[in-house]
N, C-alpha and C positions, 0 to 999 in steps of 0.2 A: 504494500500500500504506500503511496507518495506522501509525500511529507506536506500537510496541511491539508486529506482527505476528509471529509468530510465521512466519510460510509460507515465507519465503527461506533457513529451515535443513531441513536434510536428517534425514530418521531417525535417523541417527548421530547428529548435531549435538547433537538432541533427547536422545537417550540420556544423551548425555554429561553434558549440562546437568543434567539431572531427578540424574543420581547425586551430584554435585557441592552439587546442591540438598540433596539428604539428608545428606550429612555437616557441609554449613552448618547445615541442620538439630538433627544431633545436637550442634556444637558451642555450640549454645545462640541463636543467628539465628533472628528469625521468619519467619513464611512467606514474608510478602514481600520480605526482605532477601534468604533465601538465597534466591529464585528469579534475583532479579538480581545475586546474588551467580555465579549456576550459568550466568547467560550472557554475564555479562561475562568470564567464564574460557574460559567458548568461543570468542566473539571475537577473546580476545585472543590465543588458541593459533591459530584459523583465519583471521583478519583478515576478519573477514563472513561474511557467507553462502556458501554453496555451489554454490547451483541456478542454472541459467540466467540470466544478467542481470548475475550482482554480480561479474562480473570472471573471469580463468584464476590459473591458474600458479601462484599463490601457497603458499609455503610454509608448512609447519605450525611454530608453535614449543614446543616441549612444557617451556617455562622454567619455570609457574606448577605442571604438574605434578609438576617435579620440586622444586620448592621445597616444595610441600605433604609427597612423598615425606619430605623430612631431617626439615624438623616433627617429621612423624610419628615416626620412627626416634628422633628425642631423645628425645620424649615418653617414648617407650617404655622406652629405656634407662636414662631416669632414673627410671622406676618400682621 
């Protein structure tokens, strides 16, 4: 597989990524940043890929999500 394929994440995975991509997006990130911005968060929430091949068991860590979650929440409060 080539280096920066995309195949060894799962529909979800992709989901995830593409939305994460858009709020890099919105916070002012170019295209290219937030795409790699939207899978290195996947990554690092799933530890790789999903599909066949790239290992079992491993856990999910949803740290960055909820980091992004407070962000957010101050942002907001301090408006």
């Amino acid at each position: 597989m080539a280096r920066g394929s995309k195949k060894s994440y799962t529909s979800k995975q992709k989901r995830q990524a593409h939305h994460i991509e858009e709020s890099a997006k919105k916070r002012g990130a170019s295209s290219k940043r937030a795409a790699q911005i939207g899978y290195a968060t996947v990554n690092k929430q799933d530890k790789g890929g999903k599909k066949s091949g790239s290992g079992r068991g491993k856990k999910r860590s949803t740290a960055s999500s909820r980091k992004g979650g407070r962000k957010g929440g101050r942002a907001k409060k301090s408006r």
